[in-house]
N, C-alpha and C positions, 0 to 999 in steps of 0.2 A: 513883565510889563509889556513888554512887546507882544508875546506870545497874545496875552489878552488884548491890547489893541487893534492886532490881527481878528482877532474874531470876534470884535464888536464893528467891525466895518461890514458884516453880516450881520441877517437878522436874529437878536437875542429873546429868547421867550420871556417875555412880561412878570412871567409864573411858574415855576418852580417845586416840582416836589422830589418829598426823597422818603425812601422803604430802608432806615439804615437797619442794616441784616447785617447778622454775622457777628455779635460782637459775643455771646457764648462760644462758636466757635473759637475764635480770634481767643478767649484766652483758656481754653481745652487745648490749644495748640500751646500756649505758653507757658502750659502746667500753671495757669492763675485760676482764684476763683470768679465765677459767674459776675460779678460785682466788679470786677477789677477791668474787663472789658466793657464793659457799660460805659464806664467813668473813662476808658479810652476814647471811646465811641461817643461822649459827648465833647471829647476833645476835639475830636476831628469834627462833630458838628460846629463847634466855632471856627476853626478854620475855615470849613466850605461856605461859612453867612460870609465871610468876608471875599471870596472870592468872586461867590456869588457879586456880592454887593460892587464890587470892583470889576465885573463885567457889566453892569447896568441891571442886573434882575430887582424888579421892582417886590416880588412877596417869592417869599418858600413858606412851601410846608413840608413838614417834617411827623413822622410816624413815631413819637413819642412812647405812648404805651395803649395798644389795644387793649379794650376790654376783657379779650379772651387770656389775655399774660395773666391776671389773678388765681387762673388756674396752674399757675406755676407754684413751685415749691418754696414755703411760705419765706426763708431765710433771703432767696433770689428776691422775691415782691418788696420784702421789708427792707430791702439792699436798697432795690431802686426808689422805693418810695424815700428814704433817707437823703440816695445821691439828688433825687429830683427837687429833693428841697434846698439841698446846699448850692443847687446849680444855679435855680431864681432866686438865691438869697445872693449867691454872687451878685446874678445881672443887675440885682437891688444895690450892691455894692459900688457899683459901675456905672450908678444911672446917668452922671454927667456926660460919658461918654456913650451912651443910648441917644441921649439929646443929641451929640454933637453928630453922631450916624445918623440921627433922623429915624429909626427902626423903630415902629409900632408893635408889640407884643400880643398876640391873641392866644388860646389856648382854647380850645377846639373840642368838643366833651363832655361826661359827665362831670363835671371836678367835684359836686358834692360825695361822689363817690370816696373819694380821697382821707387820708388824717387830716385834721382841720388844720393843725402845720405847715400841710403841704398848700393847704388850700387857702390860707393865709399868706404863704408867700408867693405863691400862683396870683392873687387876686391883688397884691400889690405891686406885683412884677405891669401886670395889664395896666391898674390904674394911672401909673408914673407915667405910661410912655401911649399914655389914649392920644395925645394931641398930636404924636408925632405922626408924617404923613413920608416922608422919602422913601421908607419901604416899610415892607409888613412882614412880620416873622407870625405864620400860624403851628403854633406845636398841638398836633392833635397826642390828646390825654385822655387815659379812660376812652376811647373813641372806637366807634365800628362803622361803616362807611350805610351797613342793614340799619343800623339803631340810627344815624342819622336822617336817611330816607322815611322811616318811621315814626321818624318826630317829624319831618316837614309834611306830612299825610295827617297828620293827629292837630298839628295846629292848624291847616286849612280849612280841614274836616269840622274843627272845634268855630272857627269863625265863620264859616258859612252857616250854622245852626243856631250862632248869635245875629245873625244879621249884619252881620262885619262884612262879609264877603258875598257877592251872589257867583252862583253856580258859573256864568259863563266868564267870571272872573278868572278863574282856575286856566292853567297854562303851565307850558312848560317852562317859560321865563319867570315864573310865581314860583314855579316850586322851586328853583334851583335859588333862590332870593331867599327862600324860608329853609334851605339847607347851614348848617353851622359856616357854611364859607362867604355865606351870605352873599352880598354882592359884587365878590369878588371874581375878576375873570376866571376860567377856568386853566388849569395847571396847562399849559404847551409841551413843557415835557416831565416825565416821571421817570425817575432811577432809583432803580432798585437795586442796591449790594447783596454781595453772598453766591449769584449763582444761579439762585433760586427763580424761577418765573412762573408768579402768580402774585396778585396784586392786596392777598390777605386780608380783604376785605376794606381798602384804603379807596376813599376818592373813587365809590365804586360810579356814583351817577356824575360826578366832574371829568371824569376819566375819558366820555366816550372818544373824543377826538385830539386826546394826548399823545405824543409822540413818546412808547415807553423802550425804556433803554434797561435792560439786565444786564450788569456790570458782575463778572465773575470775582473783582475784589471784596472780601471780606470789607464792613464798615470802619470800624479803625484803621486800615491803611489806605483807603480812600484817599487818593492825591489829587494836587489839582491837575495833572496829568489827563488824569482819566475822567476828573470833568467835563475839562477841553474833547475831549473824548467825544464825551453825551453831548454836548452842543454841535458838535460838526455832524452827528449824527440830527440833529432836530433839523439845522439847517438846511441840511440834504433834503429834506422832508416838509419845511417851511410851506414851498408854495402849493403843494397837495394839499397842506391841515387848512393854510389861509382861503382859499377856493372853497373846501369843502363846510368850512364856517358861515361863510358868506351864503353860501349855495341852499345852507340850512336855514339861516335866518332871514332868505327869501322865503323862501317855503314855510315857514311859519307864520310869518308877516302875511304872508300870502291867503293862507289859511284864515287867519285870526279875521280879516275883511270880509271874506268872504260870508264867514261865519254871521258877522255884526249886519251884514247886508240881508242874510236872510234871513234875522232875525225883525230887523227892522221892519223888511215886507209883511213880516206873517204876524206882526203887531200890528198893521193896520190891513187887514183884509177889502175891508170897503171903501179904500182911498186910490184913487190915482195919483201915486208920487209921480214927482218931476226926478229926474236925472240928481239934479240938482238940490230937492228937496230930499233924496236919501241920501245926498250926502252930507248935508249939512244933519241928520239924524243920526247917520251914524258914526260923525265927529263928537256930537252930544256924546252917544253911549261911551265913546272910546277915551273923551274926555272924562266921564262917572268912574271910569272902569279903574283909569292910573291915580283919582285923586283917590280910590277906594283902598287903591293896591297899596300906594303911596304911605297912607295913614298905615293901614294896617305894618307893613314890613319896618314901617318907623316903630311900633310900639314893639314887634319882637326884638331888634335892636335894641332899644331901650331897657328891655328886661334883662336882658343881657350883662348891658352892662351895669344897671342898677345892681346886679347879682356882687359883681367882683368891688363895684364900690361899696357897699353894704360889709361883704367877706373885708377888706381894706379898712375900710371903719375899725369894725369887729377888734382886727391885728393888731390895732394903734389904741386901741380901749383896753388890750390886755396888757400893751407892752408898758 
């Protein structure tokens, strides 16, 4: 308790992710099977949501199961598809104490890809704890950081050809809103267990200005040691990322005006604006533009989660 006191009197990242690695190895080294380190490895992921949560980090996410794992050996997939159901049937178990954490549940992914099992107890695990707001726990499932970028290019794409969206809508603050993190800050730091340094296709467009930390411990003995670790390491590094944000979101801001300004002039060719009368036109546009974005990024949410309440229904009609 000290120790983490100590390093909340510094600044703590908001946002939190984690690459846990290593938990094949972890039980290769323990003469266990493939399945027996997983289920370690989810052990210690409860540990670190609390440590986290007891340094103040407001969301984690977590590298759950990529996409490309299906191409694993069907006994390992069928392990974890099983441990992943017993895990959110747990948190299901536990929901009062969900409530009293405050922890919001997301899951980040394809989940139709899933046994409806799992996807059942996935989408009850989300619906129970939607109202909670103290932090957010995102478990990216079935997920690839490519398949994400490609779904937020495919829904933009798809609404500006319905007339949802116009062309100069499009921004880099749009698309990162229509990625599965939605709108949620982007991670400040990312840790990776195992060794290994490369990011596996995680949080590839959230990623650019995270502070990443390769932690040579295997995921299962992940301590909170070597947390404290990765935080003195973000800190070190704080006022570079905070500057270099700001600096960005000038320049974009900056950008975006500039843009709506020349847009406005070359709308009316034959008019002599006033000062004063392009900007009041191009408050208009910029005023169109967020009620447009607004609606729109509300109804992707919305499908969203109509999906996991619908899946929840579903769970409670068979049981």
């Amino acid at each position: 308790k000290i120790v983490a006191a100590a390093v909340k009197t510094g600044p703590v990242p908001e946002h939190v992710a984690f690459i846990m690695d290593g938990n094949r190895r972890w039980a290769r080294r323990a003469k266990e099977a493939p399945v027996i380190g997983h289920a370690e490895g989810f052990s210690t992921l409860k540990q670190t949501l609390e440590w986290c949560l007891d340094l103040g980090v407001e969301m984690v996410t977590v590298y759950a199961f990529s996409t490309e794992n299906f191409k694993r050996n069907k006994e390992e997939v069928d392990g974890l598809m099983k441990l992943a159901e017993e895990k959110f049937k747990q948190l299901l178990d536990e929901e009062e104490m969900i409530h009293k954490l405050g922890v919001r549940v997301k899951v980040l992914g394809d989940v139709k890809r899933l046994p409806q099992s799992l996807q059942f107890a996935i989408a009850k695990a989300v619906h129970i704890s939607r109202t909670n707001s103290r932090a957010t726990l995102n478990v990216c499932f079935v997920y690839t950081g490519q398949e994400e970028i490609a779904s937020a290019a495919d829904q933009i794409n798809v609404a500006i050809s319905e007339g949802i969206l116009e062309q100069h809508d499009v921004s880099e603050t749009l698309f990162e809103q229509c990625l599965y993190t939605d709108v949620s800050p982007p991670p400040g730091l990312i840790i990776r267990s195992s060794g290994e340094i490369r990011l596996s296709d995680f949080l590839l467009w959230q990623s650019g200005f995270s502070r990443l930390v390769f932690s040579h411990v295997l995921w299962p003995d992940f301590s909170f040691w070597e947390l404290i670790k990765c935080f003195l390491y973000y800190q070190k590094d704080h006022a570079v990322i905070k500057s270099t944000l700001h600096q960005r979101q000038t320049l974009l801001d900056s950008q975006q005006l500039e843009a709506d300004t020349a847009a406005v002039v070359q709308q009316h060719p034959n008019d002599t604006l006033s000062t004063h009368k392009i900007q009041v036109l191009v408050d208009d546009r910029q005023t169109a533009r967020v009620r447009r974005v607004n609606a729109f990024i509300h109804s992707i949410q919305q499908k969203r989660e109509d999906l996991f309440a619908q899946l929840a229904t579903a769970s409670d009609n068979r049981s």
